[in-house]
C-alpha positions, 0 to 999 in steps of 0.5 A, spaced: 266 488 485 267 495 487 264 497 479 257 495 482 253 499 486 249 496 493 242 497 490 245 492 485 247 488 489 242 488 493 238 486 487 242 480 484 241 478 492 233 478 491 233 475 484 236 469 487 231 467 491 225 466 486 221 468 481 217 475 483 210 476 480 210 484 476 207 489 480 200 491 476 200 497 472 195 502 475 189 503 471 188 510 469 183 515 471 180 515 464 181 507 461 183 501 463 185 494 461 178 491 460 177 497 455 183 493 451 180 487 451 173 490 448 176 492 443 179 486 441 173 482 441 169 481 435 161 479 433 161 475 428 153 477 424 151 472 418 145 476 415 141 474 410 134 475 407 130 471 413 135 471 418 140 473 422 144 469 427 149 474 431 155 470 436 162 471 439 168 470 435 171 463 437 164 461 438 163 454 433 155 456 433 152 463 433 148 464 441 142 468 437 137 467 431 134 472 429 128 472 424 123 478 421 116 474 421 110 479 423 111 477 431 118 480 431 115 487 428 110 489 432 109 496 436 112 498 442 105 497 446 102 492 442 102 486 448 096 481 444 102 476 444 101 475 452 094 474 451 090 467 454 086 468 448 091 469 443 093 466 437 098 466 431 095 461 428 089 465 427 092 470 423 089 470 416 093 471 410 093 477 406 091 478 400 094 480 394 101 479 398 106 475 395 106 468 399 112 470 404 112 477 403 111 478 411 117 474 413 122 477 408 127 482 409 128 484 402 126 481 397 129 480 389 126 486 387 129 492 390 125 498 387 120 498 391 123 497 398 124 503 403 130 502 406 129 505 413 125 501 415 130 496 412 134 498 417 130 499 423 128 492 422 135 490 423 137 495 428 132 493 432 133 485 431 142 486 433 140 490 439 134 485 441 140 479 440 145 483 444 142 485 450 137 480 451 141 474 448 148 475 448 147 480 454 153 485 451 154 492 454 154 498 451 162 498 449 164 500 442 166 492 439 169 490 432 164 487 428 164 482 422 158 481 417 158 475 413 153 477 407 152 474 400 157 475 395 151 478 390 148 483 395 146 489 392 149 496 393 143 500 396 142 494 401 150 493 403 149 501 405 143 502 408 147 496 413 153 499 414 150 505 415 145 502 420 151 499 424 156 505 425 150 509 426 146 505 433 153 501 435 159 505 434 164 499 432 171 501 431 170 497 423 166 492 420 169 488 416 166 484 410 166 477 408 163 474 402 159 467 405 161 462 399 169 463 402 167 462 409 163 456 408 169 453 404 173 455 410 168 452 416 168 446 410 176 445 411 177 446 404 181 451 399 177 450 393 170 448 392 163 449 389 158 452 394 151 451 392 147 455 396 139 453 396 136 459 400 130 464 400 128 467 394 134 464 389 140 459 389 147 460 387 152 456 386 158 459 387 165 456 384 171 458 389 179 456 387 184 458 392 180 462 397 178 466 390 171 467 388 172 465 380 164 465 378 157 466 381 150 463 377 143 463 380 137 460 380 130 462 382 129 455 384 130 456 391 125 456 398 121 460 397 118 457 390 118 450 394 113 453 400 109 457 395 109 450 391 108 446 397 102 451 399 098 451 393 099 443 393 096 443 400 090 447 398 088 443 392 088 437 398 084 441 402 078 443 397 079 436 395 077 434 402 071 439 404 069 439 397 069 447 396 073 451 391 080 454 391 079 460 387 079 464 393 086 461 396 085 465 402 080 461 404 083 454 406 087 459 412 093 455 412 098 459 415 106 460 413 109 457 419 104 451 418 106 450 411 114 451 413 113 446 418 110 440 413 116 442 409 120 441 415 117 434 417 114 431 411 118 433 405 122 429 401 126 427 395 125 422 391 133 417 389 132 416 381 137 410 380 133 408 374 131 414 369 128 413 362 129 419 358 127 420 351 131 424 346 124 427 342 120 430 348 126 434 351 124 433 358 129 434 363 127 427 368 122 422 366 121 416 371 119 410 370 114 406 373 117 404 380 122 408 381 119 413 385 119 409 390 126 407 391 128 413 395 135 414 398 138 413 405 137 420 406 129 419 405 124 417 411 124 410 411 118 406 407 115 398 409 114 393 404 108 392 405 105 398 405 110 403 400 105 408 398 103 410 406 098 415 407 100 420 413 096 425 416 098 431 417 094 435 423 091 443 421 090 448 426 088 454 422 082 451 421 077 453 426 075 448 428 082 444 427 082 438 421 086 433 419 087 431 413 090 424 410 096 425 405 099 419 401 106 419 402 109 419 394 105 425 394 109 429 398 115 428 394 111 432 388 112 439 390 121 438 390 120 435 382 116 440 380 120 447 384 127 444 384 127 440 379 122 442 373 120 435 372 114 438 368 117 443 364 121 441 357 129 444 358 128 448 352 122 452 355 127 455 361 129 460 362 136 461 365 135 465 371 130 458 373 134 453 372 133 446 375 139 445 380 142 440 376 143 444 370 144 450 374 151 446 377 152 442 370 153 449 367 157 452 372 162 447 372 161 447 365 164 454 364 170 453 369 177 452 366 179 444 366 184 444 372 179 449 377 172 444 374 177 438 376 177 441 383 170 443 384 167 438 382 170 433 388 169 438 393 162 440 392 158 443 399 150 444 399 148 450 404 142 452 406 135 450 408 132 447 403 138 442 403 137 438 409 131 436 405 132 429 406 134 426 399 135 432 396 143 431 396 143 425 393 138 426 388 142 432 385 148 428 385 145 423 381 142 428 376 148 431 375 152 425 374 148 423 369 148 429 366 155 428 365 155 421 362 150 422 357 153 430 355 160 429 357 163 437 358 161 439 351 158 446 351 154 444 344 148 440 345 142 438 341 140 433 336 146 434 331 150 433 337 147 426 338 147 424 330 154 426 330 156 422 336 153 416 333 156 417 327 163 418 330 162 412 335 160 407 329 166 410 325 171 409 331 168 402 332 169 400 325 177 403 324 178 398 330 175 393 327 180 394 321 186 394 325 185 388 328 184 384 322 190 387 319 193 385 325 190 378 324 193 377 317 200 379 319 201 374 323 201 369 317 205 372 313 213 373 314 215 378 319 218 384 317 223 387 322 224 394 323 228 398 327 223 404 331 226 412 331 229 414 337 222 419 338 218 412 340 223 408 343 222 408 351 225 411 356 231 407 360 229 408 367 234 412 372 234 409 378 235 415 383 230 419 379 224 413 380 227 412 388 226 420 388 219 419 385 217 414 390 220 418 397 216 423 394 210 421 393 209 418 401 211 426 402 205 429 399 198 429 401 194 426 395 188 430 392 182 428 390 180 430 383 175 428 377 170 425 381 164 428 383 163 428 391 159 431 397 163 435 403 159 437 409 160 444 412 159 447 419 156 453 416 158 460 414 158 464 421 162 458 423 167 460 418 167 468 420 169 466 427 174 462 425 177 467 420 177 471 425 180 468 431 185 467 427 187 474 425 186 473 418 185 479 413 178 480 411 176 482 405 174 489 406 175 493 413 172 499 413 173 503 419 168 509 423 172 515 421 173 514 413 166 512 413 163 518 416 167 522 413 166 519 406 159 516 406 155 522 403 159 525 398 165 520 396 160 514 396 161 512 389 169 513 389 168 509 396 166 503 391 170 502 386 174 497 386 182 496 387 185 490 384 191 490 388 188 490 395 184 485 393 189 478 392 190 476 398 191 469 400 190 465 406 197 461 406 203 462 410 204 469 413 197 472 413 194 470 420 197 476 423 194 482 425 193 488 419 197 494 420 195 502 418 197 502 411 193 496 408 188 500 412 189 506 410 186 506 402 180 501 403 174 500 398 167 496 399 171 490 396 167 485 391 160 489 393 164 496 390 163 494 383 
């Protein structure tokens, strides 16, 4: 004991004692913990063409909702809002406007869109939910942006430049939302049909990987358009006067969004006659309109064609009109579904939502289709229109029944289907009577080549085979089935509680310093930062180096 020293010995006295609670670090005079805990906390934003929904990393649903109607553009000063006499109801709707314009942030049609005021309208939404929702401070926060994987670049730009530019984050990661929606689903693989604003997309995703993206112009927007104009024409029907002027019925956006919302619904075709001659994509037969799913509100017995009144405040004064029920089902048949345009009069950017999805299952490869077609999830707003679902499955259930996964169709398919169909009928046929005679003649014996023999089973190999299948977990393929999900902002805070690799990181310092001159080198794609998989060894954090040469992912084609 004389090696050791009596500062040492006094320590090993004092260590016997118990466990000491660390002394804490004193905090600088220029930082201090809480500036490391800001840094490490994330705001997830979903931005989309009418909403923004902005909450904290972790969260299972976004604190804030934020959309871009007339009432949120309003100049600093303009207190009519607050007024006793206000009302927005009374506002009338402008004319020579698409239906919808005022309440979109962009529309499809970039080339007249000013950019500037694109971003003010987004700078001023996010500070808006941080300070008054959130109640975040000022402190530099790492940011998450789920956008759609088919966002154009000029619009990708002007948001990433809006939020480096008002909010200083030290990186803005980029997710696609089809993945993140396959995320908050529980799946890996999945065909994510998203019925949005302005268009639907269905997007097919195999192992967190997008394989392809079709859409569709057959989304909300032409429902409310379609729902609109049904409205009006019931309105001139009811007070006798003339629509030539649209204007004139006063329904408002928000009162025909509300219809939509309560009283729109979808009609379960169990029992669908159609005919090969007239090319019409849905025909239904007498009665059938009225056997609605379990999704759909429910009807009585005694009066299956109710009429219900739907109360109009727009009017000065205020009217209610009585609206059968079946009616209500008429704007989904004509705006989602084209029941009254024949098939071969469609375009392939408006396409019916079950053509639309049977197509797109048709161009995927036959293991990544086996997948996909028993993980499908709807998104969007117009897919909580009750029986909205369950008719689509049913659609594309038949669609496949009858066309099978040819990508030839037509009548000489059909004629060489009967034909090859009869003839397989007849060799059948041929067979069993030849089998039918060689019973009474004298058998013949002969002796099978080794090639058709059966296999002598191995015992060991079949009690391996058998141990192995209570091991893996079973996958279900082949069969058409829909999945829930909790949504795309949900997936984005999941991925990033976990600390997963997004698929683009762009960070403060290269964006300034590469936004103006270097900015189409910044979007070209490297295709070997983007394999990245979610399997074993990815939830960790990202380093310098894969930092260090970044690109704009899959927006950067």
């Amino acid at each position: 004991m004389t090696h050791r020293t009596s500062s040492t010995a006094q320590l090993s006295r004092g260590s016997a004692v118990g466990p000491q609670t660390p002394s804490r670090s004193q905090a600088t005079n220029f930082g201090s913990p809480s500036v490391l805990r800001a840094e490490e906390e994330c705001i997830i934003i979903e931005l989309g063409s009418r909403f923004l929904r902005v909450g904290a990393a972790g969260c299972a649903l976004p604190q804030a909702v934020a959309d871009f109607g007339p009432e949120q553009q309003r100049r600093a000063g303009d207190l009519r809002r607050w007024a006793s006499d206000y009302d927005s109801s009374n506002r009338p709707r402008p004319n020579g406007k698409r239906w919808g314009k005022d309440y979109e942030l962009w529309p499809l049609d970039l080339r007249e869109v000013d950019f500037a005021l694109v971003g003010d309208k987004i700078e001023r939404a996010l500070r808006d939910t941080l300070t008054k929702t959130l109640l975040i401070d000022s402190r530099p926060r790492r940011m998450l942006l789920a956008i759609p994987s088919l966002l154009p670049l000029p619009l990708l730009f002007t948001i990433v430049e809006t939020i480096f530019s008002n909010f200083q984050p030290p990186s803005v990661s980029l997710m696609p939302t089809p993945i993140l929606t396959t995320v908050a689903a529980g799946l890996r693989s999945a065909l994510v049909i998203d019925i949005g604003w302005a268009e639907t997309t269905v997007t097919s995703v195999y192992e967190f990987r997008e394989v392809q993206c079709k859409k569709s112009i057959r989304a909300s927007r032409k429902l409310g358009e379609t729902v609109f104009n049904k409205i009006s024409k019931i309105i001139s029907n009811f007070t006798g006067e003339d629509i030539s002027d649209i204007s004139k019925t006063q329904i408002t956006f928000e009162e025909c969004e509300e219809i939509i919302e309560r009283m729109i619904w979808c009609k379960s075709i169990k029992r669908i006659a159609r005919t090969s001659d007239d090319g019409f994509l849905a025909t239904v037969e007498e009665g059938d309109e009225l056997n609605t799913s379990n999704e759909s509100p429910p009807l009585t017995e005694d009066d299956p064609d109710g009429i219900v009144s739907l109360p109009l405040n727009s009017f000065r004064p205020p009217k209610i009109i009585q609206v059968p029920f079946s009616e209500l089902a008429e704007p989904c048949e004509i705006a989602l579904f084209a029941t009254d345009i024949p098939e071969s009069d469609i375009d392939d950017e408006e396409l019916p939502l079950h053509l639309l999805i049977y197509k797109s299952l048709l161009k995927l490869p036959i293991d990544v289709r086996a997948i996909c077609m028993a993980r499908i999830v709807f998104v969007g707003g117009a897919s909580q229109i009750p029986g909205l679902r369950t008719r689509v499955m049913e659609e594309l259930s038949f669609l496949i029944q009858t066309r099978g996964w040819n990508q030839v169709t037509g009548k000489a398919v059909e004629k060489f289907n009967k034909t090859s169909k009869v003839s397989r009928v007849q060799i059948q046929q041929t067979r069993q009577h030849e089998k039918a005679n060689l019973k009474y003649d004298n058998p013949i014996e002969l002796t099978k080549s080794a090639s058709l023999m059966l296999q002598e089973s191995d015992p060991i190999t079949e009690r391996l085979k058998r141990e192995s299948k209570k091991t893996q977990h079973k996958i279900e393929t082949g069969k058409l089935r829909a999945i829930n999900s909790i949504g795309a902002w949900a997936g984005a805070s999941l991925i990033s509680i976990m600390k997963i690799q997004p698929n683009s990181v762009i960070e403060k310092e290269q964006w300034t310093q590469n936004v103006a001159s270097k900015f189409s080198i910044l979007g070209e794609t490297s295709l070997t930062s983007h394999r990245k998989s979610m399997g074993p060894g990815t939830i960790r954090s990202a380093g310098a180096e894969e930092r260090s040469s970044w690109t704009l992912g899959i927006w950067g084609h």
